[in-house]
N, C-alpha and C positions, 0 to 999 in steps of 0.2 A: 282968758289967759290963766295958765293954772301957775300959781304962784308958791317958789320952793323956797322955805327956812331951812337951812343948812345949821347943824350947831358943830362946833367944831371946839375939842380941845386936846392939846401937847402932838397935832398932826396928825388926829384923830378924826372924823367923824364922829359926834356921840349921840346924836339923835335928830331929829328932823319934825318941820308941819310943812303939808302938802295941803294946798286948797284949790277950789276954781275948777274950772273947764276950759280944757284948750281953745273950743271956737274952730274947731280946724275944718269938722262936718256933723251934720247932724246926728243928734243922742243917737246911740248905734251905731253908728259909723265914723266913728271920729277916731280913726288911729293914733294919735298921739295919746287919747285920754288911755285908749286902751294901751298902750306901752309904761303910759307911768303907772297905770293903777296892778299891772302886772306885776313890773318890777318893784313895786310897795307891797304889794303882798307877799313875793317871793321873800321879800329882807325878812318881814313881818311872821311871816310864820315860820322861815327856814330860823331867826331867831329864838321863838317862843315853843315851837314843836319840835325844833331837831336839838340846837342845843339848851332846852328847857333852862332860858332864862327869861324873867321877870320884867323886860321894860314898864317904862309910866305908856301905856298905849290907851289913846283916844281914837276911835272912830266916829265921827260926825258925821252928818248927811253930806256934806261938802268938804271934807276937811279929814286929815290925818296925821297924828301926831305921837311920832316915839322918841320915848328920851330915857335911855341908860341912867341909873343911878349915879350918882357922884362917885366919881372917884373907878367908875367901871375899869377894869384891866381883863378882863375875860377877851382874850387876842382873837379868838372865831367872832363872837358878837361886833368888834372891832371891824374886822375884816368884812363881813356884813354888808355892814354901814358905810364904810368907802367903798365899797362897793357897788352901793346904790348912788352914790353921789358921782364916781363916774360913767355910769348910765345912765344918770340925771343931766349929766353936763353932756354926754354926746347927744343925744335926746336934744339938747337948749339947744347946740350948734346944729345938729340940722333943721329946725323948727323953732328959732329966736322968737319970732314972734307972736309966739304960742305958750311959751315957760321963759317963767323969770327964775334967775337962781338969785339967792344973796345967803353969804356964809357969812355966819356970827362967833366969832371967838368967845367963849364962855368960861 
C-alpha cells in the first residue's frame, strides 16, 4: 500500500511524505507505483528546476518527503502541490486499495 501524508495549510497543499509500494504487480510492473512516483517527481523537480525554489526535500529508499518553508506564498510552488494532491486523490479513487491518502492541517 503506498501510503500519502498530505500537509495542508489556509487551502493550500504545502508539502507531502509518500511511502510504501502499491502491491498492485510485480517490481516493474506495477502501474500504480509507476503513476505516483511520476507524478512526485514531476511536482518535485517542476518545483526545484523550473521555478528554483528550495523545499525541505528528503528522498529515502522507500519514502518521499517535500515540505515548503513556513509561511510559503510563492502561488506556482502552491499550485504545484495541489496539483499533486489531486492526482494523488484520482490515483486513490481508482486504485483505493493500493493508496491511502490522510490530509493534515498544519
Amino acid at each position: 500500500m503506498i501510503a500519502v501524508q498530505l500537509w495542508t495549510a489556509d487551502c493550500h497543499t504545502v508539502g507531502f511524505r509518500i511511502s510504501g509500494h502499491a502491491g498492485y504487480e510485480d517490481s516493474g510492473k506495477d502501474i500504480v507505483c509507476a503513476a505516483v512516483t511520476s507524478a512526485i517527481q514531476l511536482v518535485a523537480n517542476g518545483i526545484t528546476e523550473i521555478l528554483h525554489y528550495q523545499p525541505l526535500l528528503e528522498v529515502e529508499e522507500n519514502a518521499v518527503t517535500l515540505q515548503t518553508q513556513k509561511g510559503c506564498c510563492d502561488q506556482a510552488v502552491l499550485a504545484m502541490l495541489d496539483s499533486l494532491r489531486l492526482q494523488l486523490e484520482v490515483l486513490a479513487e481508482q486504485y483505493p486499495e493500493f493508496i491511502q491518502i490522510h490530509i493534515l492541517e498544519v
